[in-house]
C-alpha positions in Angstrom: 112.2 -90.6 76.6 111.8 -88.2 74.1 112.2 -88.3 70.5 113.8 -85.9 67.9 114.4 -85.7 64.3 117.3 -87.2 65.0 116.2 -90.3 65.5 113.9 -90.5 61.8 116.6 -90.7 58.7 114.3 -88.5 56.1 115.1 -89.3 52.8 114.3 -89.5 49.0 114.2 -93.5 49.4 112.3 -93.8 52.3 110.0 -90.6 53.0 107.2 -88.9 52.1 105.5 -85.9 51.6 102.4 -84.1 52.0 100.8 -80.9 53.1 98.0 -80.3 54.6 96.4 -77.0 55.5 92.4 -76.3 57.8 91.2 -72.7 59.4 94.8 -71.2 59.8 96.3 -74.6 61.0 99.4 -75.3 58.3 100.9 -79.0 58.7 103.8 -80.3 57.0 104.3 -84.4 57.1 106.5 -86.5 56.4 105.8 -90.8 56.5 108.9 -92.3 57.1 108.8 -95.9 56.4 110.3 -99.0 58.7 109.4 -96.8 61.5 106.2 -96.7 64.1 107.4 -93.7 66.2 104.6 -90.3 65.9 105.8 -87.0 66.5 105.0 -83.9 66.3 106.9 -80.3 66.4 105.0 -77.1 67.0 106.6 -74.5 65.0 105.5 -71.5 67.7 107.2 -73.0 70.6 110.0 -75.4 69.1 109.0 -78.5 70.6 108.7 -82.2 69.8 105.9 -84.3 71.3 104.3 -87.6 70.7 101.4 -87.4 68.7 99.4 -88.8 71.1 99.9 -86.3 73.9 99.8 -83.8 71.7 96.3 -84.0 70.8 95.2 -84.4 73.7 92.0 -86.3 73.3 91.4 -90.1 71.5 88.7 -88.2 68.6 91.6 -86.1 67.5 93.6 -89.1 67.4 91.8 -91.3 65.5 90.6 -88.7 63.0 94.5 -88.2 62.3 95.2 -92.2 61.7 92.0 -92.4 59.9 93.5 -91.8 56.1 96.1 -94.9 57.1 93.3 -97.2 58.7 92.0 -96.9 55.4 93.9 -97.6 53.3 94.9 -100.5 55.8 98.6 -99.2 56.2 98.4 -98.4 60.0 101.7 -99.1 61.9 103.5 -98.9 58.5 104.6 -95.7 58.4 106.3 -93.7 61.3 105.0 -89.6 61.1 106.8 -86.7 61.5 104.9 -83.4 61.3 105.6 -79.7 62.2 102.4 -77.4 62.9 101.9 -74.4 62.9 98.9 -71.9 63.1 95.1 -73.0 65.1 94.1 -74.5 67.7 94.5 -78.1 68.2 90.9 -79.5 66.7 92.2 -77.5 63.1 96.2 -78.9 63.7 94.5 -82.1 63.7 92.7 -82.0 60.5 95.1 -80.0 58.5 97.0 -83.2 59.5 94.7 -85.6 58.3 94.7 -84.2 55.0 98.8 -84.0 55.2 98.6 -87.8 56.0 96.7 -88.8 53.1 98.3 -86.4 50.9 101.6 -88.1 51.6 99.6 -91.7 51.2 99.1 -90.6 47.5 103.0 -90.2 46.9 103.4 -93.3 48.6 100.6 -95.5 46.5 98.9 -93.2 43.8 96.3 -96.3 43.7 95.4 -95.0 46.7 93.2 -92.1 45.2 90.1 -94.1 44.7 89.5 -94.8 48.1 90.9 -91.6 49.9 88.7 -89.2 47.4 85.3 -91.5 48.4 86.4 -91.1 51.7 86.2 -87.4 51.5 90.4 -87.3 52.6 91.7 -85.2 49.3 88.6 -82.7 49.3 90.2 -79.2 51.9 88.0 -77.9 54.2 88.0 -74.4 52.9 85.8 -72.9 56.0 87.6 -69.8 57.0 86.9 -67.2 60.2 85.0 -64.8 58.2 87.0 -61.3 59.0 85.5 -58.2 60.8 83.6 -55.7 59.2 83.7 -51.9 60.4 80.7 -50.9 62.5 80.1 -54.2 63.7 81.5 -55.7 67.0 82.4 -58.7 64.8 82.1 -60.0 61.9 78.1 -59.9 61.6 77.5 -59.4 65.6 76.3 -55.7 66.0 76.2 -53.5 68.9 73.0 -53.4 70.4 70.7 -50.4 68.3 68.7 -48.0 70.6 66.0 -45.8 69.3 67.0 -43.2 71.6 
């Protein structure tokens, strides 16, 4: 069976928000409350999938839940999330940090704990971009004498 949008009821009283970005990965979440359903749309090809099978490997997946383990509000919330950008490994952090983002709306209590967990501080590692004259961005060509 598969699940849309449809199916959550986003709203002021019972939502909420965070962002979260890592690499070029950009994820957008919402907790929806009274609901235990994950999913996930990819903004490249328009599609909804479970969160589960969408990450593809249990790490991933428990890195995601982490900020609600917690916190100890797993199976509270339901998560709806569009991704764009990355790979997989980066979706999954950026949403992470969307996930505990939208925790601090939620409780702003919450702050203590998610900031000595690490969960508010961005992974600002970026690809470092190409330089001219170099095959990347500090591989060179090979240098012959003659």
């Amino acid at each position: 069976m598969s699940l849309k949008l449809k199916d959550f009821k986003i709203g002021f009283d019972n939502a909420f928000y965070g962002t979260g970005r890592r690499k070029e990965s950009v994820a957008r979440v919402w907790l929806i409350r009274g609901s235990d359903k994950q999913i996930v749309k990819v903004k490249e090809s328009g599609k909804e999938y479970d969160l589960r099978h969408y990450l593809q490997r249990e790490t991933l997946y428990h890195k995601v839940l982490h900020p609600l383990r917690l916190t100890g509000l797993e199976g509270r919330f339901g998560i709806y999330a569009t991704l764009s950008g990355g790979g997989i490994s980066g979706q999954a952090e950026a949403l992470m940090y969307g996930i505990a983002k939208a925790l601090l709306k939620h409780n702003p209590d919450l702050r203590i704990s998610l900031k000595r967990a690490g969960l508010l501080r961005r992974d600002a590692r970026e690809k470092e971009r190409k330089k001219y004259g170099l095959m990347k961005a500090r591989k060179a060509y090979r240098w012959s004498k003659r």
